[in-house]
LOMI-498805 format. One record per residue: y, x, z of N, C-alpha, C, O, CB in turn; residue number from 1; residue in three letters. Coordinates in nm, 2 decimals, padded with zeros to 4 digits. Glycine has a CB too. Example, Ala and Ser with C-alpha at 12.3 -4.5 7.8 and 13.67 -1.06 7.14 Angstrom:
2
<atom n_py="-00.57" n_px="01.32" n_pz="00.78" ca_py="-00.45" ca_px="01.23" ca_pz="00.78" c_py="-00.33" c_px="01.32" c_pz="00.78" o_py="-00.33" o_px="01.42" o_pz="00.85" cb_py="-00.45" cb_px="01.13" cb_pz="00.90" filum="1" tipa="ALA"/>
<atom n_py="-00.22" n_px="01.28" n_pz="00.71" ca_py="-00.11" ca_px="01.37" ca_pz="00.71" c_py="00.00" c_px="01.29" c_pz="00.79" o_py="00.11" o_px="01.34" o_pz="00.80" cb_py="-00.06" cb_px="01.41" cb_pz="00.57" filum="2" tipa="SER"/>
! end
This chain:
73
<atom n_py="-00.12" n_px="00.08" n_pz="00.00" ca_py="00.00" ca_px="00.00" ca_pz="00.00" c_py="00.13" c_px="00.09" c_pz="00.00" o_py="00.22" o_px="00.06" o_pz="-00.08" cb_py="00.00" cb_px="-00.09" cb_pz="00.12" filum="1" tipa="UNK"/>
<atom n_py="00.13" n_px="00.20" n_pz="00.09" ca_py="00.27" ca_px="00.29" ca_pz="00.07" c_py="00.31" c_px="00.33" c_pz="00.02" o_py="00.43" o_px="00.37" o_pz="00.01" cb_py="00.31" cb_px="00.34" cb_pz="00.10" filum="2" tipa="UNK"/>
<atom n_py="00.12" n_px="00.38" n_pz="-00.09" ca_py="00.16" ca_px="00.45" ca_pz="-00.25" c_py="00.23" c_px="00.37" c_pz="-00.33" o_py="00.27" o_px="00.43" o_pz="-00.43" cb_py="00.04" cb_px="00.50" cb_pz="-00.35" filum="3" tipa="UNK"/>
<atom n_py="00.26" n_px="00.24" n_pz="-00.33" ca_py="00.32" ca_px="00.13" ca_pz="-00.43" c_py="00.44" c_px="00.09" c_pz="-00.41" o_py="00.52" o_px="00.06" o_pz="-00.50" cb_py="00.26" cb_px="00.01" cb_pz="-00.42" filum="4" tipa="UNK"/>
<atom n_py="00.48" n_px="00.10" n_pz="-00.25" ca_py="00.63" ca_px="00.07" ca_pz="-00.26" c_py="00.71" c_px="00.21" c_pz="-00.24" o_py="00.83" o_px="00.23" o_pz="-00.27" cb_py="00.68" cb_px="-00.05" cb_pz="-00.13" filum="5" tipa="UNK"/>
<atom n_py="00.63" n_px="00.29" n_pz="-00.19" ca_py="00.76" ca_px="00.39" ca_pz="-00.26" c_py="00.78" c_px="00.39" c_pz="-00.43" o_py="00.90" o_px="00.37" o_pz="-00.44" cb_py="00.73" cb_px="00.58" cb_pz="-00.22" filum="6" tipa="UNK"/>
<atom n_py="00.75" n_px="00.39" n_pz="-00.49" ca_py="00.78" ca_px="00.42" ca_pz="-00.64" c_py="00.85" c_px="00.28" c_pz="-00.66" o_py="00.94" o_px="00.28" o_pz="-00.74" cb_py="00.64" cb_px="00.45" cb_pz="-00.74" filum="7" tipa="UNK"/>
<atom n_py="00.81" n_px="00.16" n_pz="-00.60" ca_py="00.92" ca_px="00.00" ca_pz="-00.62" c_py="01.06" c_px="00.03" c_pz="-00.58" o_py="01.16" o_px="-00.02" o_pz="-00.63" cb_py="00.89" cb_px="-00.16" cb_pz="-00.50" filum="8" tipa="UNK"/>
<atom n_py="01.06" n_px="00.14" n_pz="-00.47" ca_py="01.21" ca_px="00.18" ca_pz="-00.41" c_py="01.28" c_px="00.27" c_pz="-00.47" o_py="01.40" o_px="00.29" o_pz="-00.44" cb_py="01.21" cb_px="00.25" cb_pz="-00.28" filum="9" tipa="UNK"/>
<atom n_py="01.22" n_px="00.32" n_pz="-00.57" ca_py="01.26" ca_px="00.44" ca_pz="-00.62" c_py="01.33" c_px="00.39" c_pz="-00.79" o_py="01.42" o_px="00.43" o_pz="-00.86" cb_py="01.12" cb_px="00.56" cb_pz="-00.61" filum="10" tipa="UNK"/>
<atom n_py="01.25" n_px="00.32" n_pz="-00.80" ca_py="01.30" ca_px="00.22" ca_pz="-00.94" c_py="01.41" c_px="00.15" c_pz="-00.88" o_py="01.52" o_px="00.19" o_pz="-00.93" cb_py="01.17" cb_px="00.08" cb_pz="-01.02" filum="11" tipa="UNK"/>
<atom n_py="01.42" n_px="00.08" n_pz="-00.79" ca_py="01.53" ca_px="-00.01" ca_pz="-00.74" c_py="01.66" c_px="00.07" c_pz="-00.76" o_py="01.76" o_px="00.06" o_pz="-00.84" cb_py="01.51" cb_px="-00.04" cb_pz="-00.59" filum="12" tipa="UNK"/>
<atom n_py="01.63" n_px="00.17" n_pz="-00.66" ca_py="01.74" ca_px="00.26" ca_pz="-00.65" c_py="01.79" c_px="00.32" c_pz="-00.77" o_py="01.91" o_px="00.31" o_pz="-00.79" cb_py="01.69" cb_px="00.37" cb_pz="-00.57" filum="13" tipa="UNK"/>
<atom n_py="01.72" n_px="00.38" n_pz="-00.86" ca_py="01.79" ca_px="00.38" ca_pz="-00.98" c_py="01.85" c_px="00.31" c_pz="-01.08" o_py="01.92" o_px="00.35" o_pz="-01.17" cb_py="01.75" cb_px="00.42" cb_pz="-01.01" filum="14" tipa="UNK"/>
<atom n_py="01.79" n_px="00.20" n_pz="-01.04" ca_py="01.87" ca_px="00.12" ca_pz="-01.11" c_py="01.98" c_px="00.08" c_pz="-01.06" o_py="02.05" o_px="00.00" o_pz="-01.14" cb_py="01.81" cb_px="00.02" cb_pz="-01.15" filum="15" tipa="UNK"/>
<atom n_py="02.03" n_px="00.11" n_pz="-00.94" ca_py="02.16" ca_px="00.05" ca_pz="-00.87" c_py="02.26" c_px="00.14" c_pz="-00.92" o_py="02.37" o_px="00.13" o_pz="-00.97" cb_py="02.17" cb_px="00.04" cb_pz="-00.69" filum="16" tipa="UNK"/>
<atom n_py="02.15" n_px="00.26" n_pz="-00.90" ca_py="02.27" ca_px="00.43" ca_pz="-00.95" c_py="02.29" c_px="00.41" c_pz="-01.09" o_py="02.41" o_px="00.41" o_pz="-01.12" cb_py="02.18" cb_px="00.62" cb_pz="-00.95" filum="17" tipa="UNK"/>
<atom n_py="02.22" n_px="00.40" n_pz="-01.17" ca_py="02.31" ca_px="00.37" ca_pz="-01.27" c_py="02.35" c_px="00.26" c_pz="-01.30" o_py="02.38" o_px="00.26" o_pz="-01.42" cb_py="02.28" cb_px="00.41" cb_pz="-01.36" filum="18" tipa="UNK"/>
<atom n_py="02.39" n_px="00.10" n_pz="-01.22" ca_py="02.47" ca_px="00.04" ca_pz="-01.25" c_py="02.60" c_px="00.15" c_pz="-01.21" o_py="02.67" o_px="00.20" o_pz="-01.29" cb_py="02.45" cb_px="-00.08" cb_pz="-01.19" filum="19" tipa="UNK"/>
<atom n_py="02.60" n_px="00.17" n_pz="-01.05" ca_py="02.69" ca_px="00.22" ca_pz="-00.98" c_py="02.76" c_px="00.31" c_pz="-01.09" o_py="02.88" o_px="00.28" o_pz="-01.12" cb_py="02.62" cb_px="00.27" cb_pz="-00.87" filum="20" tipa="UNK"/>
<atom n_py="02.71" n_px="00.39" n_pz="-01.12" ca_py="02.78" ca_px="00.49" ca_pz="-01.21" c_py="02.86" c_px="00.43" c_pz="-01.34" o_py="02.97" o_px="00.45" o_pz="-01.37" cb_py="02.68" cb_px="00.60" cb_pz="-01.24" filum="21" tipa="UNK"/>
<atom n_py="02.78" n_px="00.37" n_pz="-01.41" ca_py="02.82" ca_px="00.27" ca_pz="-01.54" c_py="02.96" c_px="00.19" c_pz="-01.50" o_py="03.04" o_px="00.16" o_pz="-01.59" cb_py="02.68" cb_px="00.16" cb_pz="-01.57" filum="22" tipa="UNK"/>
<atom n_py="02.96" n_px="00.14" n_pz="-01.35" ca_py="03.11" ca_px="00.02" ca_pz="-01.33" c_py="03.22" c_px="00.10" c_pz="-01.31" o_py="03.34" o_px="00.08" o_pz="-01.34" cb_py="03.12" cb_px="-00.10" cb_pz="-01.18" filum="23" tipa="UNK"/>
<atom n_py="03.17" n_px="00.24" n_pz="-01.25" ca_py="03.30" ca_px="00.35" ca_pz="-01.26" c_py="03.39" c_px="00.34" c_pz="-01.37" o_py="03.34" o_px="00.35" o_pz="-01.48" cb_py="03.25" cb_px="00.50" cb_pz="-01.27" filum="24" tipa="UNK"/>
<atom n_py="03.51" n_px="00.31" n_pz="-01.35" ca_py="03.65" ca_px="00.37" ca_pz="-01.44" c_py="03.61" c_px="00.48" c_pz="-01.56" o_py="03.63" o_px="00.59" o_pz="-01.50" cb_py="03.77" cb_px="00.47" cb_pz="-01.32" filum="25" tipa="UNK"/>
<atom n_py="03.58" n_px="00.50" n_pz="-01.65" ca_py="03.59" ca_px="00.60" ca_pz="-01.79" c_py="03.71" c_px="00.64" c_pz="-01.74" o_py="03.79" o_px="00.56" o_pz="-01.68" cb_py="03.59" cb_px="00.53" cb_pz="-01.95" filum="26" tipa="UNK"/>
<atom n_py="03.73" n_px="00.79" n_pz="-01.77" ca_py="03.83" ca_px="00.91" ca_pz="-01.76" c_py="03.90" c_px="00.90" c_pz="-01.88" o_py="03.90" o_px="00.80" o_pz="-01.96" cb_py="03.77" cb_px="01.07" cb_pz="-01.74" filum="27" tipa="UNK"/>
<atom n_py="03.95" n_px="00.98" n_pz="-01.90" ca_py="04.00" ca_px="01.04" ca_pz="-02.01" c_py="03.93" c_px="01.02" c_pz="-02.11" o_py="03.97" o_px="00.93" o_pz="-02.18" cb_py="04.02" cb_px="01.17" cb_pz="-02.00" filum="28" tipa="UNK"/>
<atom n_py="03.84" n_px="01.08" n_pz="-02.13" ca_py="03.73" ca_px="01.12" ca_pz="-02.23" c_py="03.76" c_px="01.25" c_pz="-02.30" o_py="03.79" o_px="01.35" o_pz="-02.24" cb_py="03.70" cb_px="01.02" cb_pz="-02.34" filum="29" tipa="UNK"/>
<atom n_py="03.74" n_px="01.25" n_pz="-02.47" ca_py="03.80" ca_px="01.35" ca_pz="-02.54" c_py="03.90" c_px="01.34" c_pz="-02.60" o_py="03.92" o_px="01.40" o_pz="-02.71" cb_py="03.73" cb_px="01.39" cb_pz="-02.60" filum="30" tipa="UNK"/>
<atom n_py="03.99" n_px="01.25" n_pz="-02.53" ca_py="04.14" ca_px="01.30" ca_pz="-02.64" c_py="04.18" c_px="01.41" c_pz="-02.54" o_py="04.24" o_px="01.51" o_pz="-02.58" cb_py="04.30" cb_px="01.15" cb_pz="-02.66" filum="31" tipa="UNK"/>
<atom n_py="04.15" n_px="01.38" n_pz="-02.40" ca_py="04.27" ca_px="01.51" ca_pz="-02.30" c_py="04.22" c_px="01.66" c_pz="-02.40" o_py="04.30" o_px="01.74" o_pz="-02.44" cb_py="04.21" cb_px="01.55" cb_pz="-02.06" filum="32" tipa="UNK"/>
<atom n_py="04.08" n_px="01.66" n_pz="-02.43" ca_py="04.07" ca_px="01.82" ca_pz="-02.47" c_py="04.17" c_px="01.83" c_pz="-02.61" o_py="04.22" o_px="01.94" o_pz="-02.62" cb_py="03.89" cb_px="01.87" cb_pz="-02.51" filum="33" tipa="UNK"/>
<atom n_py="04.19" n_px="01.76" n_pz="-02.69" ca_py="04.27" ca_px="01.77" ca_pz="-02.82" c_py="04.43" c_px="01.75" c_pz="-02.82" o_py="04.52" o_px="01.74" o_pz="-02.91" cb_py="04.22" cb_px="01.67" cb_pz="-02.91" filum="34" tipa="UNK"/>
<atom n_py="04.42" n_px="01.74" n_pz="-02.65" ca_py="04.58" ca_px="01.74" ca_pz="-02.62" c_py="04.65" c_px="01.62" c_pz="-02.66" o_py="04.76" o_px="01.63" o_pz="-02.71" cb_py="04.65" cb_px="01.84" cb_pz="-02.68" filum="35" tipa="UNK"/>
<atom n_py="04.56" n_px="01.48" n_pz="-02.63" ca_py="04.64" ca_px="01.34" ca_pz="-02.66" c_py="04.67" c_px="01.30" c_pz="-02.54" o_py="04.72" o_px="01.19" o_pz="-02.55" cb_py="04.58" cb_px="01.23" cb_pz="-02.73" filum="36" tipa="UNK"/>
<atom n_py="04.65" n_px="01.34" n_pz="-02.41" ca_py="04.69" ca_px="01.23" ca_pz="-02.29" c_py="04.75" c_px="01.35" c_pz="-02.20" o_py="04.72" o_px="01.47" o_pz="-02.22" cb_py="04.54" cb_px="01.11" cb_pz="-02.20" filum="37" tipa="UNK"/>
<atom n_py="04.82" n_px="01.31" n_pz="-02.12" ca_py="04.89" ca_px="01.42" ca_pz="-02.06" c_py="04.80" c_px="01.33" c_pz="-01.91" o_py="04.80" o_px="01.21" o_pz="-01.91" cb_py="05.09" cb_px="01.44" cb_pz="-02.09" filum="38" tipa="UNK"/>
<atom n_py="04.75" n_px="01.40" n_pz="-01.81" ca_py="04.65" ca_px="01.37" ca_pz="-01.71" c_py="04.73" c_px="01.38" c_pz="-01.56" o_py="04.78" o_px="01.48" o_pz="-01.52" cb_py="04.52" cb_px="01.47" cb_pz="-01.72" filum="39" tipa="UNK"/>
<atom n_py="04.73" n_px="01.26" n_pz="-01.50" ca_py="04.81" ca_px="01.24" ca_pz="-01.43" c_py="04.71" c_px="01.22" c_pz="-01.26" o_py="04.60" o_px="01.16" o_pz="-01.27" cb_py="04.90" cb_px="01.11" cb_pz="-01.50" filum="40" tipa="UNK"/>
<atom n_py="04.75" n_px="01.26" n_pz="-01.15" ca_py="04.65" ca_px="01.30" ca_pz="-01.07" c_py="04.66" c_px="01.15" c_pz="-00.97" o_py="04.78" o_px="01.11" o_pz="-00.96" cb_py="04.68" cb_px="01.48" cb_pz="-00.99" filum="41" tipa="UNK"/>
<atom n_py="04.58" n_px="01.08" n_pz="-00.91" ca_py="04.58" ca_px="01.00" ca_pz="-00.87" c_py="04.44" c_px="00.95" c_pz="-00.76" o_py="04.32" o_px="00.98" o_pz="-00.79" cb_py="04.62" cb_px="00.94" cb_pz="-00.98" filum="42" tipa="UNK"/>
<atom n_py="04.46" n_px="00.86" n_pz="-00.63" ca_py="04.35" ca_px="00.85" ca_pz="-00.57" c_py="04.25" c_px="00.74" c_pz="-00.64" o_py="04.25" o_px="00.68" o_pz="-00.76" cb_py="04.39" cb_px="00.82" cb_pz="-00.42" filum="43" tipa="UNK"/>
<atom n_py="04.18" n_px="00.73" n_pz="-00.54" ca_py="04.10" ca_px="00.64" ca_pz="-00.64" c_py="04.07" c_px="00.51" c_pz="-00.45" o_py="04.04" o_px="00.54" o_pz="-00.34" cb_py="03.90" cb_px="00.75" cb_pz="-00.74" filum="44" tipa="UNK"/>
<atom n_py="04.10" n_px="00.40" n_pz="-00.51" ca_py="04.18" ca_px="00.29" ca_pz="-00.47" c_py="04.05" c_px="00.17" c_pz="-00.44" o_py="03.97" o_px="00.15" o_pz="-00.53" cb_py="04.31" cb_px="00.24" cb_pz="-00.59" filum="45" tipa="UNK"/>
<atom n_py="04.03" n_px="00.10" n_pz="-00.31" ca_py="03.95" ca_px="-00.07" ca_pz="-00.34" c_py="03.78" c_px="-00.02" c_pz="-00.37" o_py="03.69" o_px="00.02" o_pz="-00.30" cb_py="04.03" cb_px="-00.18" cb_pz="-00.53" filum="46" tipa="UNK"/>
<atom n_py="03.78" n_px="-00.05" n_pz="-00.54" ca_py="03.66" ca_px="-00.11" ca_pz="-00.55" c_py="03.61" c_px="00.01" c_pz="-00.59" o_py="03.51" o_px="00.05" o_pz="-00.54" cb_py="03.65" cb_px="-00.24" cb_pz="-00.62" filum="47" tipa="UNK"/>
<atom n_py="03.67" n_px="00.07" n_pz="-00.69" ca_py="03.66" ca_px="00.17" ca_pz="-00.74" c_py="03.57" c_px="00.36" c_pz="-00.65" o_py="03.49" o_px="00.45" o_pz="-00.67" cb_py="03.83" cb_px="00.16" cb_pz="-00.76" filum="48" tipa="UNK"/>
<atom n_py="03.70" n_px="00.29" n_pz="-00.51" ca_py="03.66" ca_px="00.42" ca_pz="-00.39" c_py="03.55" c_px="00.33" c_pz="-00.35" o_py="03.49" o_px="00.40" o_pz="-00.27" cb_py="03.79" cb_px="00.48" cb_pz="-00.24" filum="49" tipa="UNK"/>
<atom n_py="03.48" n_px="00.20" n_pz="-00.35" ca_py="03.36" ca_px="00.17" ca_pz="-00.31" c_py="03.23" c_px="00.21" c_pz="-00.40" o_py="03.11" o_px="00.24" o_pz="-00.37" cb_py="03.37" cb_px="00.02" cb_pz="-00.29" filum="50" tipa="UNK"/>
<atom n_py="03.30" n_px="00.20" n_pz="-00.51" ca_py="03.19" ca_px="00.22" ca_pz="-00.60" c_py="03.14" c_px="00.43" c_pz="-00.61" o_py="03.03" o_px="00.47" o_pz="-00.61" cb_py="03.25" cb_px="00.14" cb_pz="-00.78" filum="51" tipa="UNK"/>
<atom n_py="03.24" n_px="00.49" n_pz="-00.61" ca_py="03.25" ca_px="00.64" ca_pz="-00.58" c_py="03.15" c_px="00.63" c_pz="-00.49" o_py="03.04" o_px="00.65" o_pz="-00.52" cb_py="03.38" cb_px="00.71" cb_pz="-00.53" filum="52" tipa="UNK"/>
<atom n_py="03.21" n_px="00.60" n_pz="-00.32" ca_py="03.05" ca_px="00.63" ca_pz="-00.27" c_py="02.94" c_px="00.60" c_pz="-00.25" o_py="02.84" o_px="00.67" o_pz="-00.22" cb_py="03.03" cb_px="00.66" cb_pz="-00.19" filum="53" tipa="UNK"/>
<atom n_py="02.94" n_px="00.45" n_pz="-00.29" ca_py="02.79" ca_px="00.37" ca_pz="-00.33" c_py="02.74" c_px="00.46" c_pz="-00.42" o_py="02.62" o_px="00.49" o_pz="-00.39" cb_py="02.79" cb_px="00.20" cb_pz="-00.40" filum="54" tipa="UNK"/>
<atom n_py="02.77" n_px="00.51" n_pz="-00.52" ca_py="02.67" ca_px="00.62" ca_pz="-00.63" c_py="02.66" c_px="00.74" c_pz="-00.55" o_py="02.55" o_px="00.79" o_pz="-00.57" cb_py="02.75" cb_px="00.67" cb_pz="-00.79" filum="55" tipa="UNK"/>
<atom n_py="02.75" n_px="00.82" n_pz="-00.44" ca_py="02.72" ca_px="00.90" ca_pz="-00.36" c_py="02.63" c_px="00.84" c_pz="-00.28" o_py="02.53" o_px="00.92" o_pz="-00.29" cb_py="02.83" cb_px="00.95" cb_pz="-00.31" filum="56" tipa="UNK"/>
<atom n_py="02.61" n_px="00.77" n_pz="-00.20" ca_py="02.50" ca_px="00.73" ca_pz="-00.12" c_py="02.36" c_px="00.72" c_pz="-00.16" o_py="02.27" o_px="00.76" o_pz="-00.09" cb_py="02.53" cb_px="00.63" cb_pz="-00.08" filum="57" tipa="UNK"/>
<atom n_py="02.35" n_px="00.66" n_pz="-00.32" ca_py="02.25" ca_px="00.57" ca_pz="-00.37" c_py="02.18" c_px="00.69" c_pz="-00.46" o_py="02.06" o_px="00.69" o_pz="-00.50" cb_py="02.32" cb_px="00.42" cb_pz="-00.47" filum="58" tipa="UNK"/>
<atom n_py="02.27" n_px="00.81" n_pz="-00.47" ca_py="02.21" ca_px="00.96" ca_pz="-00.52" c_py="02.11" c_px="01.04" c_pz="-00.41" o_py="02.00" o_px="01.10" o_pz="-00.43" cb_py="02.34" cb_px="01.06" cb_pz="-00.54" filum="59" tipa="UNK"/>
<atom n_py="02.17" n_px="01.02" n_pz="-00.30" ca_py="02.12" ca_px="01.10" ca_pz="-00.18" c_py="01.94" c_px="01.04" c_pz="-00.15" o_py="01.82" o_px="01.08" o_pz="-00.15" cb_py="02.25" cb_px="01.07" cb_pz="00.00" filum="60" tipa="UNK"/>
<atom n_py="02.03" n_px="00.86" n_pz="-00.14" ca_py="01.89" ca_px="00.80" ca_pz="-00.14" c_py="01.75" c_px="00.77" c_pz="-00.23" o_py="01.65" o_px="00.70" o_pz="-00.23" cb_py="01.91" cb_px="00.71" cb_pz="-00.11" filum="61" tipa="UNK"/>
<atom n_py="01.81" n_px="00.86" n_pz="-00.32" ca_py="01.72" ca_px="00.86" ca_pz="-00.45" c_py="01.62" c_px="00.97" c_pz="-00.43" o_py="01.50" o_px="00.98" o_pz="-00.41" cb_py="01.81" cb_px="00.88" cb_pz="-00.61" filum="62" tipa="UNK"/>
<atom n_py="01.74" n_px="01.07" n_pz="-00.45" ca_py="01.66" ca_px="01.23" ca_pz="-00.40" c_py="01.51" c_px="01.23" c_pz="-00.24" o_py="01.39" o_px="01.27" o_pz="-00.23" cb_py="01.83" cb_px="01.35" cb_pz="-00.32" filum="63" tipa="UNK"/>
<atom n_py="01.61" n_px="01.15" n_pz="-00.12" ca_py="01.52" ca_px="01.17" ca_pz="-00.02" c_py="01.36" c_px="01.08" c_pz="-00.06" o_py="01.25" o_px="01.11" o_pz="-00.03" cb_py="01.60" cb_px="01.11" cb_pz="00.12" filum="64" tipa="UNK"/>
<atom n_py="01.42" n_px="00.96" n_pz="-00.17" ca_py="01.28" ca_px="00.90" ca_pz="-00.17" c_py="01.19" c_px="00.95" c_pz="-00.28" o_py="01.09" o_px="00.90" o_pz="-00.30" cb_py="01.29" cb_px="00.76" cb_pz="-00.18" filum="65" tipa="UNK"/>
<atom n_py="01.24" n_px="01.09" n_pz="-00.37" ca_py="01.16" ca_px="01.14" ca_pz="-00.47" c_py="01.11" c_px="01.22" c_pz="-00.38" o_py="00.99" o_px="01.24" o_pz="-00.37" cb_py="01.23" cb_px="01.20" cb_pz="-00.61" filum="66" tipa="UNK"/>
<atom n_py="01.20" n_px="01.28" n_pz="-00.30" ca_py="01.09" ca_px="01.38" ca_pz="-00.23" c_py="01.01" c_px="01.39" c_pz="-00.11" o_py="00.97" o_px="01.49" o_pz="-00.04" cb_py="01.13" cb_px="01.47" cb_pz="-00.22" filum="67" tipa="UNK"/>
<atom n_py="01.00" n_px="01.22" n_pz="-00.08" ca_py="00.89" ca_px="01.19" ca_pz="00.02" c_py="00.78" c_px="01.13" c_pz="-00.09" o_py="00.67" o_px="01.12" o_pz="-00.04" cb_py="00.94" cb_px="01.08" cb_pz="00.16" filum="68" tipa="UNK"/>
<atom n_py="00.81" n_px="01.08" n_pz="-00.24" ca_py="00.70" ca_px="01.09" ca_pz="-00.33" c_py="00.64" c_px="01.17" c_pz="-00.33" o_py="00.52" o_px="01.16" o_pz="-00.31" cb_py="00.72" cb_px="01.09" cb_pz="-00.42" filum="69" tipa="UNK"/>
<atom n_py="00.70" n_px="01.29" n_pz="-00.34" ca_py="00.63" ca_px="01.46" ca_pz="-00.38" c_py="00.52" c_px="01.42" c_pz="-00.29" o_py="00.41" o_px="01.39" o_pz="-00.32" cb_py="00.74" cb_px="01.64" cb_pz="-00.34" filum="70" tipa="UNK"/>
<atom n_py="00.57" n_px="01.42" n_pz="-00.14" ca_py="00.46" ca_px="01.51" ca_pz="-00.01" c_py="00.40" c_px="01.37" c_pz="00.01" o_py="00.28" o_px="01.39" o_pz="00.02" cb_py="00.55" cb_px="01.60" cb_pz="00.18" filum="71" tipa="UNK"/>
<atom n_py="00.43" n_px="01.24" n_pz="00.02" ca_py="00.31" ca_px="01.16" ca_pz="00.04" c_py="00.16" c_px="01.11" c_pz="-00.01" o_py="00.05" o_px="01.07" o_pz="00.03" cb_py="00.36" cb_px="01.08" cb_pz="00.05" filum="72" tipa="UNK"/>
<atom n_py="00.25" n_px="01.16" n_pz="-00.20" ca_py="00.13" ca_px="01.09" ca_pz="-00.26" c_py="00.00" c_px="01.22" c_pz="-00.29" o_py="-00.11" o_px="01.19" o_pz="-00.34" cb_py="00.19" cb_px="01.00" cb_pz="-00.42" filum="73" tipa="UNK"/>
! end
């Protein structure tokens, strides 16, 4: 049974991480390198700074549960 829901937790989880990462704000992209936007420094605000560390969190928890995969199964 524990061999089964770790790997259900581990799908879960990645799939949150890359929502998580995917609702993030797009940067610049590649016009700053061709010198079309001039880049203006700014915090990151609300939902945005929620979503920053939900993908920081949902990374950590990805890793700890790949690598209690490794040693359990």
């Amino acid at each position: 049974m524990r061999q089964l829901i770790l790997p259900i937790i581990q799908i879960v989880l990645s799939i949150l991480l890359v929502i998580s990462i995917l609702f993030q704000q797009r940067g610049t992209g590649l016009g700053a390198t061709f010198g079309g936007e001039n880049t203006v420094f700014r915090t990151k605000r609300g939902i945005e700074k929620g979503l920053f560390y939900a993908s920081i969190g949902l990374s950590i928890l990805f890793f700890i549960t790949a690598i209690l995969n490794v040693f359990l199964a």
